[in-house]
C-alpha positions in Angstrom: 67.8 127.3 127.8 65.5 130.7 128.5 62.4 129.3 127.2 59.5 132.1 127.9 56.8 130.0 125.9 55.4 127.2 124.2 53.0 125.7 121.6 51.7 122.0 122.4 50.6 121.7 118.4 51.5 123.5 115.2 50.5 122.4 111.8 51.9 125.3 110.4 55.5 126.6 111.6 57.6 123.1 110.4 56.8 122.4 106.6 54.7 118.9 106.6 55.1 118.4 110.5 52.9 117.9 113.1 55.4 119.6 116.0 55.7 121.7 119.1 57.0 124.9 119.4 59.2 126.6 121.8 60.2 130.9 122.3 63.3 131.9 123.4 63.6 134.6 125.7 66.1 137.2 124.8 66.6 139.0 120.9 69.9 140.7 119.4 67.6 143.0 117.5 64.8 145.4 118.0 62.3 145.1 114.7 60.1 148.3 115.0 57.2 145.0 113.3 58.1 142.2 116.0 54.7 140.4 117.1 56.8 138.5 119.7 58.7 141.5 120.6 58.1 140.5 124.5 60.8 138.0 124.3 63.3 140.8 123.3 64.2 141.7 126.9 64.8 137.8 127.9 62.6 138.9 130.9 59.5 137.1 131.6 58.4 133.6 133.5 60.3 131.0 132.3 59.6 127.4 131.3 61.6 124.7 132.5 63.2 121.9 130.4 61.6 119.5 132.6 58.5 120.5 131.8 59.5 120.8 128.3 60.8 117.3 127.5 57.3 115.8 129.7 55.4 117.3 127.2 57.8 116.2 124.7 58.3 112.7 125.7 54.2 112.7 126.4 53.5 113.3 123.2 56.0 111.5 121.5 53.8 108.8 119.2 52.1 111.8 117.9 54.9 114.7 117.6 57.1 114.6 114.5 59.2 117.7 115.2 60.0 120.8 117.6 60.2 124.3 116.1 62.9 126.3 118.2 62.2 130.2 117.9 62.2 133.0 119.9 63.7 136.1 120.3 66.4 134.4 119.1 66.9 131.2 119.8 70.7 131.4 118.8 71.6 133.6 121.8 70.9 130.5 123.9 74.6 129.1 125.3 73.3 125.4 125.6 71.6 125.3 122.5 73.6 122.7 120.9 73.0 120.5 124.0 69.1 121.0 124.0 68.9 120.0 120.4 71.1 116.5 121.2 67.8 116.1 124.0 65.6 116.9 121.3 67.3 114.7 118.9 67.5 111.2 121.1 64.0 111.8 121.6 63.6 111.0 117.7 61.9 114.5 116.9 62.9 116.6 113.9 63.9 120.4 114.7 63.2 123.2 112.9 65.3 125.9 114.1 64.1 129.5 113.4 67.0 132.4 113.3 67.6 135.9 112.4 71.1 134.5 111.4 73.4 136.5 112.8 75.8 133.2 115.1 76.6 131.5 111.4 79.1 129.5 114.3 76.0 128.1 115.9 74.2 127.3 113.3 77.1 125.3 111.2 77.8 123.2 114.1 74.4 122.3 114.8 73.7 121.8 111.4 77.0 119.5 111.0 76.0 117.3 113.5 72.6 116.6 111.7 71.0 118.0 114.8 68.2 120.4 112.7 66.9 118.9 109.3 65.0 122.6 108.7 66.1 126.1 109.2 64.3 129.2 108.2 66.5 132.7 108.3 64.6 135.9 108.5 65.8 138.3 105.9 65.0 141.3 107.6 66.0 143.4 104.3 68.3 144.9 101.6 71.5 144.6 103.0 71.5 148.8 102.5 68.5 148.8 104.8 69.7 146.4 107.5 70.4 149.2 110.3 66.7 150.6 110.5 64.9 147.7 110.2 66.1 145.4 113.0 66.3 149.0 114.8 70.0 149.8 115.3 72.6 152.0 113.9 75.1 150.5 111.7 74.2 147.3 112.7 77.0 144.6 111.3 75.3 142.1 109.1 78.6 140.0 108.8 77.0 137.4 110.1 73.9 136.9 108.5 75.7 137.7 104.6 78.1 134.3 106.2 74.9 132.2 107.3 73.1 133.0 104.1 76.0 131.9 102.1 76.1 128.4 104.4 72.7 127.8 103.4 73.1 128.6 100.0 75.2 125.4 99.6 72.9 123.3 100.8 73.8 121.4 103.3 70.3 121.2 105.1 66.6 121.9 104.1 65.7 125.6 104.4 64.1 128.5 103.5 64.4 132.6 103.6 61.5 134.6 104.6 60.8 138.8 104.8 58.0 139.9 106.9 56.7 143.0 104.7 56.0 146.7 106.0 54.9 149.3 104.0 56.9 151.5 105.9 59.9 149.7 105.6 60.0 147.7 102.4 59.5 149.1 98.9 60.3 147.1 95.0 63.6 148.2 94.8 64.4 146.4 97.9 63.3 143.4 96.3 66.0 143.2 93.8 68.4 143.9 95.7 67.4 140.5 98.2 66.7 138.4 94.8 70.3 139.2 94.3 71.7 138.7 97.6 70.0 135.1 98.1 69.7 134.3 94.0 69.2 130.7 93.7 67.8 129.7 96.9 64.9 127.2 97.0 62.1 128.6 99.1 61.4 132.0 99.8 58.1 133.4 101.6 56.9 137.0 101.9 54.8 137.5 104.6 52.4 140.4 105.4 52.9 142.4 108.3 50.1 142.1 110.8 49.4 144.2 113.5 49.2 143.4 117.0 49.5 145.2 120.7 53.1 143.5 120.7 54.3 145.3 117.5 56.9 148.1 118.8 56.0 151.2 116.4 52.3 151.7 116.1 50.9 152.9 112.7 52.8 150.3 110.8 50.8 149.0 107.7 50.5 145.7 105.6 51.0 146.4 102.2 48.1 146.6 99.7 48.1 142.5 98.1 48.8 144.0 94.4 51.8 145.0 95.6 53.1 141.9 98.2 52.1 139.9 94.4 54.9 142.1 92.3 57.2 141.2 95.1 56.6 137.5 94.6 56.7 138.2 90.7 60.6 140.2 91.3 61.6 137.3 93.7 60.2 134.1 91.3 63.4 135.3 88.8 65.7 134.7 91.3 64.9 131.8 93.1 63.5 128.5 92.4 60.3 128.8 94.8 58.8 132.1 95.9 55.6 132.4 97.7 52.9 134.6 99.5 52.2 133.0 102.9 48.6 133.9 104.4 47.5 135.6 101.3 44.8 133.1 99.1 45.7 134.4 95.7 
């Protein structure tokens, strides 16, 4: 495993969790928005799985679960091993994916090895090819892991990081009708940062990130606002 960073403690990133979280070096996309887009390149000083599991196995009466991310963390040949490390250690994982290796993520899955997995949903499916910043980029893929988690066969969520330059209401529809039904979906508000790829990129204004929640609540069972106390 490429692993280019990690968080000792996170209340946030695994739903109910006290975990750990680990970056992936190395990203089959190139989101103009990405706040980790450092990992993208897979270059950078790496952390080893040693150090890893110490911290793992240190923390162990404390730790509930790992959050694997990245980059993405799918791109990672021995990920199905890690997680069979992870998962004798007694820790939950919460794997975090663009979902573009349905493969990877059905066998992992299969052999109870994640019990959460958020996909990104970077768009419309229309929209796909300038948002994760390539030309008729194939979302094959993702439409086949999206229909995998659709049937429920682990805990999960979808989630759209929001651009004003990238995202308008008609967009909205069209995801509430690709992932209609689902059980958890979260918008969440671009924020800048030095990291982000295209400067001049803007959050959208909170009126409208609330009629995207109200377009998404009629198509799936939970749909909610993350960072935004309204």
């Amino acid at each position: 495993m490429k692993i280019l960073g990690l968080q000792k403690t996170t209340l946030l990133d695994y739903p109910g969790k006290l975990a750990s979280i680990i970056f992936t070096g190395g990203c089959n996309m190139k989101c103009p928005y990405c706040h980790n887009s450092e990992l993208i390149s897979g270059i950078g000083e790496e952390i080893s799985e040693e150090e890893i599991f110490t911290h793992l196995k240190k923390r162990a009466h404390t730790l509930e679960g790992l959050v694997i991310t990245g980059g993405e963390c799918t791109l990672q040949t021995d990920l199905f091993e890690f997680c069979q490390k992870v998962h004798n250690l007694g820790l939950e994982i919460k794997l975090d994916t663009n979902g573009t290796a349905p493969n990877t993520l059905k066998k992992i899955v299969e052999h109870e090895l994640v019990q959460y997995v958020a996909v990104d949903i970077k768009n419309s499916k229309d929209k796909y090819p300038s948002t994760v910043g390539f030309k008729d980029y194939n979302i094959k893929g993702i439409e086949e892991s999206v229909s995998f988690l659709l049937e429920e066969h682990v805990p999960y969520e979808f989630r759209t990081t929001v651009v004003s330059e990238y995202h308008t209401e008609e967009d909205f529809y069209k995801i509430g009708e690709w992932i209609r039904g689902a059980k958890a979906y979260y918008i969440q508000p671009f924020k800048d940062s030095e990291q982000v790829l295209q400067k001049d990129l803007h959050t959208p204004a909170d009126a409208t990130l609330l009629r995207y929640k109200e377009i998404m609540s009629s198509y799936v069972k939970k749909a909610e606002i993350r960072g935004l106390d309204l």
